[in-house]
C-alpha positions in Angstrom: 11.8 7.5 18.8 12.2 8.0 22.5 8.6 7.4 23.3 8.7 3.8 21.4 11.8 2.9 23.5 10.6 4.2 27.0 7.0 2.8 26.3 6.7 -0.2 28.8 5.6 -3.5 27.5 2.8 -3.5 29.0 1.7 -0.6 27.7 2.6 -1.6 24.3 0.5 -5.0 24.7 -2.4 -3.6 26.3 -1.9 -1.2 23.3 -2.0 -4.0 20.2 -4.6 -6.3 22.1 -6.9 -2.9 22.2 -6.2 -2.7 18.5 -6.9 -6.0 17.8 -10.4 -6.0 19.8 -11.6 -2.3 18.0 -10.8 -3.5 14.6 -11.2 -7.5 14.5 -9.9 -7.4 11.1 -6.6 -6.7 11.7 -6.2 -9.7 14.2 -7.2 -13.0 15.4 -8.6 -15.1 17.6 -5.2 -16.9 18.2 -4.0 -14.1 20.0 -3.9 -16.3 23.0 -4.7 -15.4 26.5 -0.8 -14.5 28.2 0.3 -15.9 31.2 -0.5 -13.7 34.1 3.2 -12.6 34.5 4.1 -12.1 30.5 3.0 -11.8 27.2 3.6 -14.6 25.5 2.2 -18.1 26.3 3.4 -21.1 25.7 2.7 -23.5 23.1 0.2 -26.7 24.3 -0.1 -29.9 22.4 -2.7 -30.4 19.9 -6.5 -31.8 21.2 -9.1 -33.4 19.5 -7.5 -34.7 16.5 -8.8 -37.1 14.5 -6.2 -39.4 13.3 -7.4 -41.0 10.2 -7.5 -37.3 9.1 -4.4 -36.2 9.8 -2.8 -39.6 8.5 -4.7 -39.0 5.2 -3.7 -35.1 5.3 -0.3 -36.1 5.7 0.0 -37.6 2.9 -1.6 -35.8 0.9 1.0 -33.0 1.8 3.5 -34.9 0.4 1.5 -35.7 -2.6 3.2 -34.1 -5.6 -0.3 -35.0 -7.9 -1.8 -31.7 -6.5 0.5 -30.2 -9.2 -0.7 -29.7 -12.7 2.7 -31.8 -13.8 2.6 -33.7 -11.1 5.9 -32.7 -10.0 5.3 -30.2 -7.0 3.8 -31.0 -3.9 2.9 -28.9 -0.5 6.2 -30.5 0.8 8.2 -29.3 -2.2 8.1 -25.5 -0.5 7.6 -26.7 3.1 9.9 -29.6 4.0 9.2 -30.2 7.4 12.6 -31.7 8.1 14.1 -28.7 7.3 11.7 -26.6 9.7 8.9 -26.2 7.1 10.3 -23.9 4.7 12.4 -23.6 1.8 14.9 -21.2 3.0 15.5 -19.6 -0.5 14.9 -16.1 -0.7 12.1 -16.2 -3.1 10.2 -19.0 -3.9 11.2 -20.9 -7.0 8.6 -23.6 -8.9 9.2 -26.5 -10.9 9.3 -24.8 -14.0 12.3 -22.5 -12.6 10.0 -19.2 -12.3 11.2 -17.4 -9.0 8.7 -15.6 -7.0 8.9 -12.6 -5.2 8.1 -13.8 -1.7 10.0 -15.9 0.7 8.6 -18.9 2.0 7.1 -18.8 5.2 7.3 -22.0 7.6 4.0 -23.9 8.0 5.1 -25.3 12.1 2.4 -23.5 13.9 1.0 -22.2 11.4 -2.4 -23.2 12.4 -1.9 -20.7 15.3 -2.6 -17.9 12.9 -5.6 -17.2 11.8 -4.6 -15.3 8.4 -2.2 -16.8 5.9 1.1 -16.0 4.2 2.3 -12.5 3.9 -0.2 -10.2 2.6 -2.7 -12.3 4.9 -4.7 -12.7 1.8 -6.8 -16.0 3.5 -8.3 -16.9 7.0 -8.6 -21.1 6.4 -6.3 -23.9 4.8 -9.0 -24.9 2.6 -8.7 -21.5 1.1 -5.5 -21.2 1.2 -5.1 -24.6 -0.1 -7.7 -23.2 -3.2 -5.8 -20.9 -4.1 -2.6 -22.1 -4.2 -4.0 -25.4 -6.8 -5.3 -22.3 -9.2 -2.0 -20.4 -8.9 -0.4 -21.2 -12.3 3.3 -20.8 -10.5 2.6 -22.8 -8.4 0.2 -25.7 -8.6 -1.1 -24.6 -11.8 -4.4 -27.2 -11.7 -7.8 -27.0 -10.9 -10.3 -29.2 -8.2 -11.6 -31.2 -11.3 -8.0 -32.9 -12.0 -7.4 -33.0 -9.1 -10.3 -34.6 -7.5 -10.1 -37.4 -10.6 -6.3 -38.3 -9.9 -6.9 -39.2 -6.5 -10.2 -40.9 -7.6 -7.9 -43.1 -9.7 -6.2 -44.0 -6.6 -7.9 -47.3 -5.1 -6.6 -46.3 -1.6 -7.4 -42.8 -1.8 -10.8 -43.9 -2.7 -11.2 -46.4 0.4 -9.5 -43.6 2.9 -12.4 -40.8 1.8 -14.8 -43.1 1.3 -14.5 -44.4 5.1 -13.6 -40.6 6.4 -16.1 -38.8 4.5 -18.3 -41.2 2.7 -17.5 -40.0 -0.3 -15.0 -39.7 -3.0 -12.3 -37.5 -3.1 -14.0 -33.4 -2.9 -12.2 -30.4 -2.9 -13.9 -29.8 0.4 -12.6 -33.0 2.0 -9.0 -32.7 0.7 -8.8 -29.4 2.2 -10.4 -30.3 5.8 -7.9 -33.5 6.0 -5.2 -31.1 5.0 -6.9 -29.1 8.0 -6.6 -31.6 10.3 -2.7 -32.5 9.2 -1.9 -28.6 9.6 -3.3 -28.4 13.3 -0.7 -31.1 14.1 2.4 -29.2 13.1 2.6 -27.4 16.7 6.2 -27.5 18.2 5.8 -27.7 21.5 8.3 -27.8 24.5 11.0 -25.0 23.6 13.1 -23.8 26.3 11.3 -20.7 26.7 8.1 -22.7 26.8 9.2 -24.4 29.9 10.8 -21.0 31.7 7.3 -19.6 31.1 5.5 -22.5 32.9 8.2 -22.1 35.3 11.2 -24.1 34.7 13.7 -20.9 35.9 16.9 -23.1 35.0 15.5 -24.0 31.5 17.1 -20.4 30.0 20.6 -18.8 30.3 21.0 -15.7 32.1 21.8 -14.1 28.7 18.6 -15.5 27.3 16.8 -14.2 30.1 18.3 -10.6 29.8 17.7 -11.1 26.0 14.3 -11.5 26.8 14.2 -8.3 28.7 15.4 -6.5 25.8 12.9 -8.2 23.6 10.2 -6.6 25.7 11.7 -3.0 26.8 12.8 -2.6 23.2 8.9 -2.8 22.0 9.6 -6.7 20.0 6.4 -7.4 22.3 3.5 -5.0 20.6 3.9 -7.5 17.5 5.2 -10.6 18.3 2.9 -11.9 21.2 1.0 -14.6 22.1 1.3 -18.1 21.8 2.5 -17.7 18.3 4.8 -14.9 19.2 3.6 -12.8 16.3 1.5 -14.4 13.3 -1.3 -12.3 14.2 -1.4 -8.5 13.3 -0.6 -6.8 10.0 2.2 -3.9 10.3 4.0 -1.7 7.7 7.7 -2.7 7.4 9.4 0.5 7.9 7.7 2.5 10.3 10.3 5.2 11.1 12.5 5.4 8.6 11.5 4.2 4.5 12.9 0.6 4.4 12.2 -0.2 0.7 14.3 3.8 0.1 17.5 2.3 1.6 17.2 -1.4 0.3 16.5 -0.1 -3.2 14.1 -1.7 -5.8 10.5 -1.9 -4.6 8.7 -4.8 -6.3 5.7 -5.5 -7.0 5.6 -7.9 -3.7 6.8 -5.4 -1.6 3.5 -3.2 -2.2 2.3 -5.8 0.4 -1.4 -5.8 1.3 -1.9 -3.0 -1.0 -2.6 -6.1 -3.5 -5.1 -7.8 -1.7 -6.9 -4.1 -0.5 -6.2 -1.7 -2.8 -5.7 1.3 0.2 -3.6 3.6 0.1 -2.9 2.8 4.1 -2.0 -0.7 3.5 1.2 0.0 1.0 4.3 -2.4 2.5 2.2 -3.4 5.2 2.8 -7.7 5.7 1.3 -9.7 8.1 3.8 -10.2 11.1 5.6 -13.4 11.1 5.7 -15.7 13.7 9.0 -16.1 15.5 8.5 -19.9 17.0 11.3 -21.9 15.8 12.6 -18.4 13.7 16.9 -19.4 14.5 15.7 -23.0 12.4 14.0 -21.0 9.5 15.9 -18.2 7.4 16.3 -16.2 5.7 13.8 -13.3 7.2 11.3 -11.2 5.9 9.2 -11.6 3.0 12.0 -10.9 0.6 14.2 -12.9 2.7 16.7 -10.0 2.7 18.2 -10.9 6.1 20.6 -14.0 6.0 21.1 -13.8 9.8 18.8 -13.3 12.7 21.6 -11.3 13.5 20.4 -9.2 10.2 17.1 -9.4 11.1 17.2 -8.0 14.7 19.4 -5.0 13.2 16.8 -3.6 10.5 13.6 -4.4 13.1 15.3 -2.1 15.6 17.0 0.7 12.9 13.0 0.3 11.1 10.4 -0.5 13.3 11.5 0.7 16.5 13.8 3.6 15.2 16.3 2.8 17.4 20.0 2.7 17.0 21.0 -0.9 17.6 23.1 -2.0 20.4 25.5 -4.8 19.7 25.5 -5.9 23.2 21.7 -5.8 23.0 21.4 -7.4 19.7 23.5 -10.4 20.9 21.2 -11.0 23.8 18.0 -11.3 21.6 19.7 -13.5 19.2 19.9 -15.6 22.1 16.6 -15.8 23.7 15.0 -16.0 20.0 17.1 -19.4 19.5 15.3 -20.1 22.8 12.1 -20.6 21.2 12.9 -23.6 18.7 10.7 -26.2 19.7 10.0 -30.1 19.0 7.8 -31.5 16.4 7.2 -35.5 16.9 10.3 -36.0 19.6 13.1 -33.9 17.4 14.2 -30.4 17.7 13.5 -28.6 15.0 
């Protein structure tokens, strides 16, 4: 317990970017390259994107004729006005049939290189696949899907001119690509402080960055995505699923995906970009609060006893990293 806490965070980075390089599988590309003086880098605007495709991706985001009923659409779980997310604990479908994973945000998402919880998918075409075959949640399949939007005379014109064809499977997913690369929010506070803007933080956001790091937040949540990048079992020093009570079949974590032993309640690591705009927490979206949140990452993953004092501070600098998506604060 003492050795986490005194650890520096440099230490602790060097630590998870050796990880990351020795076993590739476990991390991602994204981890971006930190700013010489921290570890975390700040979030640059989108380049290279083609606009037909993201105006096309857009909508089909919205577009609830993905759906087998044609009542749910990527939107339905992801409203981007409300920061991408659902906020309900578990996800619940159309039909009323609740889920046993939280919803996680798709701002930045792009940043990451594997996708939702268990980190079961490395590309939004994949990702995309298997949420149209999930019968909770899309419940459909490419062929009624490709022929509904064939149906559609502007659909038709949009893939025809982007793609010269009619609507695929492998074209809806690439313009849904191309959409998802967009959804960066860029120019948070603590975006500007790190390219230098000293006065763009408090000085209890500062300090409650320093706790972040001397804590040991850092050896997960790093990079330009602050996390979204590592897997990491959810109660490393003391049993979390013991003391909540009840472990679901979700909360085996990547033990579904791997089937080892060694991956039981191990979850990909969330991102924390824009994390005061998107709660609940977790992937059963057992913390209401970031307050909550901060309390069982210390007491759990850090096996510390938490500080109110220090608790406070990171609340702070965490709100810190909300950013802006076209002009508006998320």
């Amino acid at each position: 317990m003492t050795a986490v806490k005194e650890r520096s965070c440099t230490t602790l980075f060097t630590t998870v970017v050796g990880v990351l390089a020795v076993f590739p599988s476990l991390g991602v590309s994204a981890v971006a390259t930190p700013t010489p003086r921290e570890p975390i880098a700040p979030i640059s605007a989108p380049v290279d994107i083609d606009a037909r495709k993201l105006s096309l991706g857009e909508r089909l985001f919205h577009d609830p004729r993905m759906s087998a009923d044609g009542r749910m659409s990527c939107a339905t779980c992801h409203p981007l006005s409300e920061g991408g997310t659902d906020h309900r604990s578990h996800v619940v479908t159309v039909a009323g049939k609740e889920l046993l994973l939280s919803t996680p945000t798709v701002f930045n998402s792009a940043l990451s290189a594997r996708h939702g919880w268990l980190g079961s998918v490395e590309s939004f075409p994949k990702l995309l696949d298997q949420k149209i075959q999930d019968r909770f949640i899309f419940n459909s399949d490419w062929k009624q899907v490709e022929e509904r939007l064939s149906q559609d005379s502007s659909y038709a014109i949009s893939f025809q001119s982007i793609y010269g064809s009619r609507p695929t499977a492998a074209a809806v997913g690439d313009a849904l690509a191309e959409f998802f690369q967009s959804l960066r929010t860029t120019e948070s506070r603590f975006d500007r402080f790190l390219r230098g803007d000293e006065g763009a933080l408090t000085e209890d956001e500062k300090a409650g960055y320093r706790q972040f790091k001397s804590h040991g937040c850092i050896a997960c949540h790093q990079g330009v995505n602050v996390g979204g990048n590592v897997f990491q079992r959810l109660g490393v020093f003391e049993d979390y699923f013991a003391v909540r009570g009840v472990d679901e079949t979700a909360d085996i974590g990547r033990y579904l995906i791997t089937g080892r032993e060694r991956d039981r309640h191990v979850f990909r690591v969330p991102s924390l970009r824009n994390v005061a705009a998107t709660p609940p927490y977790f992937h059963d979206g057992s913390a209401l609060s970031l307050e909550d949140a901060v309390h069982v990452m210390v007491r759990f993953q850090l096996g510390q006893q938490p500080d109110e004092k220090d608790v406070q501070l990171i609340v702070k600098f965490l709100k810190s990293l909300t950013g802006y998506y076209q002009g508006k604060s998320l």
